[in-house]
N, C-alpha and C positions, 0 to 999 in steps of 0.2 A: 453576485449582484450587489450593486453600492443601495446604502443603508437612505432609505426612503427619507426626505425634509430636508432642510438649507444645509447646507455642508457649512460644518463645524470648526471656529478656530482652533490652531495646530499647538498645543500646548506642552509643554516636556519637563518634567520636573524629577529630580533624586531624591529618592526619599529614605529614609533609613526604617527600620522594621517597627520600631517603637512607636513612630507617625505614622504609620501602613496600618497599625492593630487601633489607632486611635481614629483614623478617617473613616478603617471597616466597620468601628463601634458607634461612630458619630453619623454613618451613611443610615445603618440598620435602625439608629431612632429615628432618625428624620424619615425613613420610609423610601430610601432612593436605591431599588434594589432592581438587580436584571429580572429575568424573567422564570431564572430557576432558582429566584430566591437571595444570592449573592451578591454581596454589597455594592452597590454600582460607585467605588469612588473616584469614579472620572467626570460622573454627576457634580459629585459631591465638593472637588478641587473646581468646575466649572464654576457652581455658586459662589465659594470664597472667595474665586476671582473676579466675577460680576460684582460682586458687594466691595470687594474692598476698591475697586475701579472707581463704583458708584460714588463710594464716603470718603476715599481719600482729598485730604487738599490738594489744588493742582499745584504742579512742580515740587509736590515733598518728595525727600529722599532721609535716606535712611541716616542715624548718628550712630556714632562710638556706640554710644548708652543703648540706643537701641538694637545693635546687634550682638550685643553682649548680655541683654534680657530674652533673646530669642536660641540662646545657647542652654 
């Protein structure tokens, strides 16, 4: 049975283990947890995404400098 409320944009991201143990630590403060307790961070990537959608300036894109502080 499909999950009750507005159907949710389709988001897909790779993430490596070190950002996987930092979104479950970041989910579990923030309180964004399933229902047996386990860090809900498909929540948690939703918000970053809603926020950074929100506050970014329109038409920024990324620079050199900036993807080489994100490594």
């Amino acid at each position: 049975m499909p999950r009750p409320g507005p159907r949710r944009a389709a988001t897909a991201l790779r993430l490596g283990d070190d950002i996987l143990m930092q979104l479950d630590e970041r989910a579990l403060l923030e309180e964004f947890v399933k229902g047996d307790g386990e860090p809900n961070r498909s929540d948690m990537i939703r918000l970053f995404v809603d926020y950074g959608l929100a506050t970014m300036p329109m038409n920024w894109r990324p620079t050199v400098d900036t993807l080489q502080k994100l490594r």
